[in-house]
N, CA, C and O atoms as a MOPAC input file, in Angstrom:
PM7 MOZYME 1SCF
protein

 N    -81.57800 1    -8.79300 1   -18.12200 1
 C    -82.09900 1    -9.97900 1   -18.78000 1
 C    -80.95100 1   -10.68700 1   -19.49900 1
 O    -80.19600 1    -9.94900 1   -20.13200 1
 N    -80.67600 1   -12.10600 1   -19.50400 1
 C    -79.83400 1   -12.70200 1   -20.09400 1
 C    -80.16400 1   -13.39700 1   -20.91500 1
 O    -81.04500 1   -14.21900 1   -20.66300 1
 N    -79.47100 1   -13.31500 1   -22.45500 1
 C    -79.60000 1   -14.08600 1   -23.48000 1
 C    -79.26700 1   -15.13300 1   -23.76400 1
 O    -78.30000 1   -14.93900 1   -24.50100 1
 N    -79.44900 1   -16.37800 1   -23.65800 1
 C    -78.73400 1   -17.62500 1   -23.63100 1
 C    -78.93700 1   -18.15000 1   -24.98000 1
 O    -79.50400 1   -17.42500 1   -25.79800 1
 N    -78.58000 1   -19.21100 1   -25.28300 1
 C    -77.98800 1   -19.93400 1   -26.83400 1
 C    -77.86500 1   -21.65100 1   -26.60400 1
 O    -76.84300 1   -22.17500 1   -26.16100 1
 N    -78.90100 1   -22.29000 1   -26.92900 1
 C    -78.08900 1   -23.66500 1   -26.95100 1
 C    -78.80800 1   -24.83100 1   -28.58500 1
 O    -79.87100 1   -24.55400 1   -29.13900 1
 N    -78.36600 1   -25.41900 1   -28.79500 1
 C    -78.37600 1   -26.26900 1   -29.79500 1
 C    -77.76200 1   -27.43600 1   -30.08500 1
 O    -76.54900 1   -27.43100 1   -30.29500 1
 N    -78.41500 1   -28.47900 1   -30.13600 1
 C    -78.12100 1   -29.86400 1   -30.39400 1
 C    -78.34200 1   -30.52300 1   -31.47800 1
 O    -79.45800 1   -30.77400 1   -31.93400 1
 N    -76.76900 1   -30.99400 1   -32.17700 1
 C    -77.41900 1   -32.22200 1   -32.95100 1
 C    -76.84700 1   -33.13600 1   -33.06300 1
 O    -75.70900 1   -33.42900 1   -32.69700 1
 N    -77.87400 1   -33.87400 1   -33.78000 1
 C    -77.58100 1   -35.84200 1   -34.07600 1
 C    -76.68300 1   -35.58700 1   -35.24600 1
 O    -76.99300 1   -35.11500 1   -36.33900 1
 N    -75.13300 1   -36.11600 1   -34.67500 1
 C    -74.08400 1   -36.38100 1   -35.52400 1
 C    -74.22000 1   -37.73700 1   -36.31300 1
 O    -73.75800 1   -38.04100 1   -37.41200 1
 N    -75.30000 1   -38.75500 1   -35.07800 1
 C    -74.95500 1   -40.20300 1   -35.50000 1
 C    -75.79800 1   -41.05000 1   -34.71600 1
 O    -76.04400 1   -40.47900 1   -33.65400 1
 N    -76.38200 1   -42.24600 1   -34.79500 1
 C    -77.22600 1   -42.44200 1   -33.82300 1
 C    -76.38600 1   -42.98000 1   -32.27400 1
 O    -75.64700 1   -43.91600 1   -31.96900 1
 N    -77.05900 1   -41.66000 1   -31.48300 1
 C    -76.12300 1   -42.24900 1   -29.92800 1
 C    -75.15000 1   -41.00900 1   -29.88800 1
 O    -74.70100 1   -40.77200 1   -28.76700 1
 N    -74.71100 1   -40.11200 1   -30.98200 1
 C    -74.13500 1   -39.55800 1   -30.69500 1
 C    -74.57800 1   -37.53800 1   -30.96000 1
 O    -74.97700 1   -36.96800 1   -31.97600 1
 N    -74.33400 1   -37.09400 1   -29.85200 1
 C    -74.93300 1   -35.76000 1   -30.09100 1
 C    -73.91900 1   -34.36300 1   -29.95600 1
 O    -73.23300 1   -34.26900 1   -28.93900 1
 N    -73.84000 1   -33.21300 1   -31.07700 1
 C    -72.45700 1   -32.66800 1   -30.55500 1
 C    -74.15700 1   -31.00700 1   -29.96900 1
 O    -75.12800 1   -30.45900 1   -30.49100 1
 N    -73.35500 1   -31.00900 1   -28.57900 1
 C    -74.25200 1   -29.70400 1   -28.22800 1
 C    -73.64200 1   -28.58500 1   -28.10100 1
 O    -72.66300 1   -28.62600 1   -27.35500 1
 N    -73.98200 1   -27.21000 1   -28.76000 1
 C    -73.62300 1   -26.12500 1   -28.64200 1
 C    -74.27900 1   -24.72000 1   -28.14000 1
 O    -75.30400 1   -24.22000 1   -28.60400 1
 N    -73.56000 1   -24.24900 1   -27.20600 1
 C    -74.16700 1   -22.92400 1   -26.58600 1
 C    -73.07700 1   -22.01300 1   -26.85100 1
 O    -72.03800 1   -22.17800 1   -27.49000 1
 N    -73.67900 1   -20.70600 1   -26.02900 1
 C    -73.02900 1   -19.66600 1   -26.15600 1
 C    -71.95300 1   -19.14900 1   -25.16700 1
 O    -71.70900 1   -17.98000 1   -24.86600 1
 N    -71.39100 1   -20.24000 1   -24.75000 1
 C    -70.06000 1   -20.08900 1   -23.80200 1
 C    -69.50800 1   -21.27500 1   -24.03600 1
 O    -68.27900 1   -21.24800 1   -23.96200 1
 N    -70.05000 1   -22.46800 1   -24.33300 1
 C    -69.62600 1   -23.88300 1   -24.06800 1
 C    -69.80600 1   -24.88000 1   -24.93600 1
 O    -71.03400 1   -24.96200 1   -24.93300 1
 N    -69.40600 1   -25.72500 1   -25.70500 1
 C    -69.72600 1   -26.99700 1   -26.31100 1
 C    -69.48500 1   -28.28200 1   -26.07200 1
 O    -68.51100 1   -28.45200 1   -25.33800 1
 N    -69.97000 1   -29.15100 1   -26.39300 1
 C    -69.73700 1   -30.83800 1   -25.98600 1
 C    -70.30500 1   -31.96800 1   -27.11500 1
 O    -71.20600 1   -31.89100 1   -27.95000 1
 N    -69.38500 1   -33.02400 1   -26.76500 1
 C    -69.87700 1   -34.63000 1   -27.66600 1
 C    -70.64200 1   -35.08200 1   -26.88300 1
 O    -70.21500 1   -34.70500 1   -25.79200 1
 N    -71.60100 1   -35.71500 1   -26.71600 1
 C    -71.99300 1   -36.45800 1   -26.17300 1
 C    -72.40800 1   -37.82900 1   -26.69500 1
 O    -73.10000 1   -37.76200 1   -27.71000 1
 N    -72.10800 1   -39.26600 1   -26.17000 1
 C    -72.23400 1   -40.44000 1   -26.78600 1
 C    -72.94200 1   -40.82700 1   -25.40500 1
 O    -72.79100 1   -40.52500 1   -24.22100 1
 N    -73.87700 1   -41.73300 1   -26.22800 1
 C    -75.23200 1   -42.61500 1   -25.26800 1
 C    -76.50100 1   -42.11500 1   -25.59600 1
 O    -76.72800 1   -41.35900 1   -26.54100 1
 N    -77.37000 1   -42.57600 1   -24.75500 1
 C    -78.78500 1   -42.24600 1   -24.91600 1
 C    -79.14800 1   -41.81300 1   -23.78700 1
 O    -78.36600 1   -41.33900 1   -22.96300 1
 N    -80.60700 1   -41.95300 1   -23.59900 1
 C    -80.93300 1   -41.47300 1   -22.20500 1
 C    -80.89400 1   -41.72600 1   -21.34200 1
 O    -81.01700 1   -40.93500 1   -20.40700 1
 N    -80.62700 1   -43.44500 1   -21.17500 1
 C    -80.35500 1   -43.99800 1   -19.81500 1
 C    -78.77400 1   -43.81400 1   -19.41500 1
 O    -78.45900 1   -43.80300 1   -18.22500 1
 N    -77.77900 1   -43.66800 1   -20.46200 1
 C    -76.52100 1   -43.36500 1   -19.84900 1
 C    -75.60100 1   -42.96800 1   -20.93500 1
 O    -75.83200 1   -43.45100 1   -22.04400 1
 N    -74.52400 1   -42.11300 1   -20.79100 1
 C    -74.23100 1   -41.22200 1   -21.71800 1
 C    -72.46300 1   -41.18000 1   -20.72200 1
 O    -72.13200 1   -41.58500 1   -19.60800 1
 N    -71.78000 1   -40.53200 1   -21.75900 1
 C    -70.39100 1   -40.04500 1   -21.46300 1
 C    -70.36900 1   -38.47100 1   -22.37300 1
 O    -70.66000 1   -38.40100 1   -23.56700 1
 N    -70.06700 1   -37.59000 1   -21.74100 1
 C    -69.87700 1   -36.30700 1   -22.32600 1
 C    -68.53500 1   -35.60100 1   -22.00600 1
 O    -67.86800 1   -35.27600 1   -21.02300 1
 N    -68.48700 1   -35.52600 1   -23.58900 1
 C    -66.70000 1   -34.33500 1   -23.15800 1
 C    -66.83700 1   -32.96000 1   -24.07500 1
 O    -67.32900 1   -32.93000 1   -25.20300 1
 N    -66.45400 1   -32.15900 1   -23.56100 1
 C    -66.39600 1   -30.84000 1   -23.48400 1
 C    -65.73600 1   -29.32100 1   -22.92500 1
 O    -64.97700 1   -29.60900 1   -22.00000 1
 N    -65.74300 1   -28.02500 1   -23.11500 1
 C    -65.05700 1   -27.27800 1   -22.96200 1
 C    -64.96500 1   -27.59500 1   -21.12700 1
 O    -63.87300 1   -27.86600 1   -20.62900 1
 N    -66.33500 1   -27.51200 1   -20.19800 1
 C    -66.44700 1   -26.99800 1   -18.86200 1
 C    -65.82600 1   -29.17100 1   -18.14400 1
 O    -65.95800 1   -29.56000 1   -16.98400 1
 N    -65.32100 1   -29.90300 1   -19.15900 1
 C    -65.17500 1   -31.20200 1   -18.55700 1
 C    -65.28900 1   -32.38500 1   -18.92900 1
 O    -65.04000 1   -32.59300 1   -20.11700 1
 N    -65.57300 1   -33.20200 1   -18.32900 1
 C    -65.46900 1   -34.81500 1   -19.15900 1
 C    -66.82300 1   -35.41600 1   -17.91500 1
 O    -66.47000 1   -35.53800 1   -16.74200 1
 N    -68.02800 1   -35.68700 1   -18.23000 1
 C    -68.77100 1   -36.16000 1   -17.64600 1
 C    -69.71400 1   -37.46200 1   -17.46900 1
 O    -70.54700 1   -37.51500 1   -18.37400 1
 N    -69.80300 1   -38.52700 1   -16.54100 1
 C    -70.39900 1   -39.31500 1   -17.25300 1
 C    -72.24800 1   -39.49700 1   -16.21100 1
 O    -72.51300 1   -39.14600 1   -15.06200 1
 N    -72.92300 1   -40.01000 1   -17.01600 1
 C    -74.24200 1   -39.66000 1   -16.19300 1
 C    -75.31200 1   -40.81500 1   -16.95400 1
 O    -75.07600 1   -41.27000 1   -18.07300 1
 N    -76.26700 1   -41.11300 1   -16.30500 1
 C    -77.10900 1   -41.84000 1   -16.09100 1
 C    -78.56800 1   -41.44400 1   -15.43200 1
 O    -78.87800 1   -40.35000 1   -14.96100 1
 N    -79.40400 1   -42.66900 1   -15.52900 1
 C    -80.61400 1   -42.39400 1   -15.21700 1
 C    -82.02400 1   -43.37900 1   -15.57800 1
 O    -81.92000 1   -44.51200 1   -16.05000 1
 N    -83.04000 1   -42.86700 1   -15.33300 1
 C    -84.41900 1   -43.64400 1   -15.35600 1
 C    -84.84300 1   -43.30400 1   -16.95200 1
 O    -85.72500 1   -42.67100 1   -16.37200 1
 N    -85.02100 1   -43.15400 1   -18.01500 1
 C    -85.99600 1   -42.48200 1   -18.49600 1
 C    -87.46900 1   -42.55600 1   -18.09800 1
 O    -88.02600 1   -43.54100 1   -17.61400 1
 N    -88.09000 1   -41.21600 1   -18.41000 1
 C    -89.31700 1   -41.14400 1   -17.70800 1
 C    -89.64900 1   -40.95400 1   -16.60300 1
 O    -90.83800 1   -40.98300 1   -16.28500 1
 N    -88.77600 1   -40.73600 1   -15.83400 1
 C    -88.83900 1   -40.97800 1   -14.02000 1
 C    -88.91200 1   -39.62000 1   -13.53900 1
 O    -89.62300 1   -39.09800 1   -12.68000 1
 N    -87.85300 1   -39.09300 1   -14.42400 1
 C    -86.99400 1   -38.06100 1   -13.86100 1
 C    -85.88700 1   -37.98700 1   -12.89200 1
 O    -85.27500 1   -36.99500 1   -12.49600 1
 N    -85.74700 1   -39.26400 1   -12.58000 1
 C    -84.52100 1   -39.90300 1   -12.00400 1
 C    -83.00300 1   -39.98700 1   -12.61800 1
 O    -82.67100 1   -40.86700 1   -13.41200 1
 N    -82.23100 1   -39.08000 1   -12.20400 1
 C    -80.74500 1   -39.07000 1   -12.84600 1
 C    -79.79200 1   -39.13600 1   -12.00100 1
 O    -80.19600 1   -39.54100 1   -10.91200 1
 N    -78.31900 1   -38.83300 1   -12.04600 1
 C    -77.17600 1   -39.39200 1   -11.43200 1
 C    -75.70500 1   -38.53600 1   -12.52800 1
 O    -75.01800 1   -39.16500 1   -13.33300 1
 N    -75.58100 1   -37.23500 1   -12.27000 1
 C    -73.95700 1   -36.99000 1   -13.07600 1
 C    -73.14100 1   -37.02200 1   -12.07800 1
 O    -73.27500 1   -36.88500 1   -10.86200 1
 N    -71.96000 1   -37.29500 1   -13.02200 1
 C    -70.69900 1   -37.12100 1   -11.96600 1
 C    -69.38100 1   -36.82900 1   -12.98600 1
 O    -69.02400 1   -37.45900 1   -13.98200 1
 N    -68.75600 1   -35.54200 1   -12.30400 1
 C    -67.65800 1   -35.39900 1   -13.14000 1
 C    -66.89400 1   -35.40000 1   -12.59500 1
 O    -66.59000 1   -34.96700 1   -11.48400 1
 N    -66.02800 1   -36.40900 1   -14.06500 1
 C    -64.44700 1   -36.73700 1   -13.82400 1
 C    -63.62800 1   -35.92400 1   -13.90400 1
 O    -63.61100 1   -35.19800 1   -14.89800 1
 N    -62.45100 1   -35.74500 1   -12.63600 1
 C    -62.00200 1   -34.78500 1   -12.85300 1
 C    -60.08200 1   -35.00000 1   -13.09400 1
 O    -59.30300 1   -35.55000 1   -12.31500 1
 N    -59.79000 1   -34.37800 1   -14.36900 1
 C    -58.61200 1   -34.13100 1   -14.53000 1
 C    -57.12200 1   -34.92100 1   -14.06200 1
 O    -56.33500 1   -35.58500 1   -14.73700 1
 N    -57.11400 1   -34.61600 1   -12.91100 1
 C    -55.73200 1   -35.27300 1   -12.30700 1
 C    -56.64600 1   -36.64200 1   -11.43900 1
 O    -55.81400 1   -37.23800 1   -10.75400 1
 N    -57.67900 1   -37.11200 1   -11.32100 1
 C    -58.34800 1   -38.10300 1   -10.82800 1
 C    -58.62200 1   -38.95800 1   -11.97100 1
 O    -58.23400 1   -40.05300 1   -11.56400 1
 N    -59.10000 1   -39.14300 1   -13.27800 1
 C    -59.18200 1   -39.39200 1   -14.16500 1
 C    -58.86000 1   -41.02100 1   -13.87700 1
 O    -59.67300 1   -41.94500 1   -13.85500 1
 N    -57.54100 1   -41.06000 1   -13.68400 1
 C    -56.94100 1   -43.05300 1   -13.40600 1
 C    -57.75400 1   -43.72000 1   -12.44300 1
 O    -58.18900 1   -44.87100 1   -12.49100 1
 N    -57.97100 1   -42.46400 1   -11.16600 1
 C    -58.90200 1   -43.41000 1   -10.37000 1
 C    -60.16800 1   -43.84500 1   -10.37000 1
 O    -60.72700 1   -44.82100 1    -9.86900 1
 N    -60.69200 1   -42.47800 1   -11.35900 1
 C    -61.92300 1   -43.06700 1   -11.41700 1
 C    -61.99400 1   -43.88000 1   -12.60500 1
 O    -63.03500 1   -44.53500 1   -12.65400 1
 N    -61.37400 1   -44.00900 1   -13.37400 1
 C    -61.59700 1   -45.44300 1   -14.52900 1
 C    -61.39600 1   -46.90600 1   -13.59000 1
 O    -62.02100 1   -47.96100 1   -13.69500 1
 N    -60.16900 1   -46.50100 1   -12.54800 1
 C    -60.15300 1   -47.71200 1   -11.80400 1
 C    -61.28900 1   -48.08000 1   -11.18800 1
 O    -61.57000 1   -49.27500 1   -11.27700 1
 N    -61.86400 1   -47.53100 1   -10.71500 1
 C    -63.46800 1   -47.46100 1    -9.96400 1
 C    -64.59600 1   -47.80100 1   -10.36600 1
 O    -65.37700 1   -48.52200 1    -9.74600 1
 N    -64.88100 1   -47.00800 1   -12.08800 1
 C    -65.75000 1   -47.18100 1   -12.43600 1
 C    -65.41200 1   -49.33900 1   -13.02800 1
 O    -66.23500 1   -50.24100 1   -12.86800 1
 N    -63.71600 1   -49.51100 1   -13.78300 1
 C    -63.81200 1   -50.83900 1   -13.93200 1
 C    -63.88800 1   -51.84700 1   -13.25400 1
 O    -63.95200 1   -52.91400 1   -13.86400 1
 N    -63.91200 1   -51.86300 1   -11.17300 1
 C    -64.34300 1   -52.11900 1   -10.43400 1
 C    -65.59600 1   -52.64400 1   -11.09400 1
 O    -65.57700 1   -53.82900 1   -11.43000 1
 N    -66.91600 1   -51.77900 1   -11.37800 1
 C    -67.74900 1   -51.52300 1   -10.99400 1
 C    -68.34000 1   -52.17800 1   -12.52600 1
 O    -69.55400 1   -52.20700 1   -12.72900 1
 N    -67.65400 1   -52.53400 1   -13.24500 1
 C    -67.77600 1   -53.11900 1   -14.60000 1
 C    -67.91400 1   -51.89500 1   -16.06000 1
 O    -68.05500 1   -52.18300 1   -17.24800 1
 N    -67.82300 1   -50.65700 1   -15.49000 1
 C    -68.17900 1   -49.44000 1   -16.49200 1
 C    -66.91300 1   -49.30400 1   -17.32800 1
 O    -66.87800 1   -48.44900 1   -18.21300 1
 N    -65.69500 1   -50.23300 1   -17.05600 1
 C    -64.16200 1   -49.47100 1   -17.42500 1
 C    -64.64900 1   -49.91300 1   -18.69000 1
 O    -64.72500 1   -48.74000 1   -19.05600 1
 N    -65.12200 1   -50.65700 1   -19.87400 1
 C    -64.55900 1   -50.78500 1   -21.15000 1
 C    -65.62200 1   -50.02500 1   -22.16000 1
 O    -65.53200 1   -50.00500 1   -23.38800 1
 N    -67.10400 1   -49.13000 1   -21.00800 1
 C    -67.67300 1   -49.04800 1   -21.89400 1
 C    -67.74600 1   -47.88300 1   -21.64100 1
 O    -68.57600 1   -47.34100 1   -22.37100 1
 N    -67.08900 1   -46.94600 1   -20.67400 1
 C    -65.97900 1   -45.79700 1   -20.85400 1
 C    -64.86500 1   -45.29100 1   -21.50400 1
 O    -64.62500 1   -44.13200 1   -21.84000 1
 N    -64.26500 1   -46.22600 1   -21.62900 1
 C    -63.09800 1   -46.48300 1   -22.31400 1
 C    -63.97600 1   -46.64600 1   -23.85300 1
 O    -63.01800 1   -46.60200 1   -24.62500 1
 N    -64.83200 1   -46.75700 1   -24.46600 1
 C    -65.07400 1   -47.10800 1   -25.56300 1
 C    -66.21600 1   -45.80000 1   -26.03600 1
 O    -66.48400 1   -45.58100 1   -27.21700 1
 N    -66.77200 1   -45.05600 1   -24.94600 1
 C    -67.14600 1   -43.96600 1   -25.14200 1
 C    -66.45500 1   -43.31900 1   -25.26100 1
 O    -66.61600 1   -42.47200 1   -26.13900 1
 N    -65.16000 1   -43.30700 1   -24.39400 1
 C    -64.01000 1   -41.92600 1   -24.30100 1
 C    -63.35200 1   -41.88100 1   -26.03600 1
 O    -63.42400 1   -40.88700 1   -26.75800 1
 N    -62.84900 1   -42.95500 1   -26.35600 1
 C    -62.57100 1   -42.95900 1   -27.85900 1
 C    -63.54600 1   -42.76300 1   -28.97300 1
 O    -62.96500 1   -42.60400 1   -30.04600 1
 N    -64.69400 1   -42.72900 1   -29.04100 1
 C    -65.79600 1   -42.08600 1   -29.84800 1
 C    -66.33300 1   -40.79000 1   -29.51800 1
 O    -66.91100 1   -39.98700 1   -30.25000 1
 N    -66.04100 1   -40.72200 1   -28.27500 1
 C    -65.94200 1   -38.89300 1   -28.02400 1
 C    -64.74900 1   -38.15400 1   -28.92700 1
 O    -65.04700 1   -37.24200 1   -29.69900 1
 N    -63.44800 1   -38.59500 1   -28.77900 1
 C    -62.17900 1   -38.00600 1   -29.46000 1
 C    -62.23800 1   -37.91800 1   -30.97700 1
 O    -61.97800 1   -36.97800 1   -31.72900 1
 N    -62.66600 1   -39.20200 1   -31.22800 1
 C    -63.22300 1   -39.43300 1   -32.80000 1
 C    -64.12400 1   -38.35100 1   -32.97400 1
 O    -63.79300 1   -37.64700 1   -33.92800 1
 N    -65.21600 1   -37.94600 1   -32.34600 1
 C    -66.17000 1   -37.16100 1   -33.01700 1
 C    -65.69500 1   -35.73400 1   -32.31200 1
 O    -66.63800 1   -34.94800 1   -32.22800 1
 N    -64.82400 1   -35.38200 1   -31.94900 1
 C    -63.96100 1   -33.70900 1   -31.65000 1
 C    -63.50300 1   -33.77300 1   -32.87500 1
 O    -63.85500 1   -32.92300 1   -33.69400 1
 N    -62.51800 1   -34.93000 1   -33.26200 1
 C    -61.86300 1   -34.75200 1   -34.42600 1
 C    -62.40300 1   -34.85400 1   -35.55700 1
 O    -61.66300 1   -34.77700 1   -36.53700 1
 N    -63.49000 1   -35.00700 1   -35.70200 1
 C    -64.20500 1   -35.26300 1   -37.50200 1
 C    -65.11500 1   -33.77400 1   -37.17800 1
 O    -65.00700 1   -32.92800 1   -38.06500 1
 N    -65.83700 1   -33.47100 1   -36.19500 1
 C    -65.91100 1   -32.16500 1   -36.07900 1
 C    -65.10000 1   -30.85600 1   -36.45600 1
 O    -65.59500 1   -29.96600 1   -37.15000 1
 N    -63.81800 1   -30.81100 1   -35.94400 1
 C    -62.93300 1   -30.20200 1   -36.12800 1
 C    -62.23300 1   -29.95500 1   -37.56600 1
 O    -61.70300 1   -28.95400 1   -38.04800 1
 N    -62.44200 1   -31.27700 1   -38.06600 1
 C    -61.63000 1   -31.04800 1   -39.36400 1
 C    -63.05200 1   -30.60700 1   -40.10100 1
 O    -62.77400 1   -29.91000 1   -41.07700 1
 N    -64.65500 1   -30.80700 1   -39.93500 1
 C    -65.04600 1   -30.06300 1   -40.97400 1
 C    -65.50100 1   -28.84200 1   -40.68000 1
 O    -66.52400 1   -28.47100 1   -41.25700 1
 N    -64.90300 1   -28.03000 1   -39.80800 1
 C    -65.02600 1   -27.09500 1   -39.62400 1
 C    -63.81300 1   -26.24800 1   -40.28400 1
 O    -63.92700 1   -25.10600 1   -40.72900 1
 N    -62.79600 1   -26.91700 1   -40.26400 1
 C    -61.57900 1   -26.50900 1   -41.03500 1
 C    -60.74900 1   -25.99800 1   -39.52400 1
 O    -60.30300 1   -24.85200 1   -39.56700 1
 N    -60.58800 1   -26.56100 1   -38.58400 1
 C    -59.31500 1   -26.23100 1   -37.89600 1
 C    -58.00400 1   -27.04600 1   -38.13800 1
 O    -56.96900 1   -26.73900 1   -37.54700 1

């Protein structure tokens, strides 16, 4: 039998830091679309509310340029780019009151 662990909270409105028992993450957005960064990645995802209709996709690492190029194609670059910096912001105000 496996014991699992998870917990979420509202840092801020829009913004949520979630914690389990292997893994943690920021997450900024709501339910229709969100950017999440964390130990297992950097993810961004979307969806219906109510539908049950969703859409993740993770960015990965050494791809990172292309997919900002892609997503700003696609008109998502500034409001990625504006999640990605309120993700970092809230690692770091996390971090410091935790005392690292």
């Amino acid at each position: 039998m496996a014991l699992r662990f998870r917990r979420s909270l509202k840092i801020a409105p829009g913004i949520r830091l979630n914690l389990g028992s292997k893994s943690a993450s920021v997450r900024v957005g709501g339910r229709a679309a969100g950017i999440s960064a964390g130990t297992s990645g950097t993810r961004i995802s979307g969806g219906i509310p109510g539908t049950g209709l969703s859409v993740t996709k993770k960015l990965a690492a050494k791809s990172a340029k292309a997919e900002a190029r892609e997503l700003n194609r696609k008109g998502f670059g500034v409001l990625s780019w504006i999640g990605a910096v309120i993700v970092l912001i809230c690692i770091a105000a996390v971090l410091a009151t935790v005392g690292f």
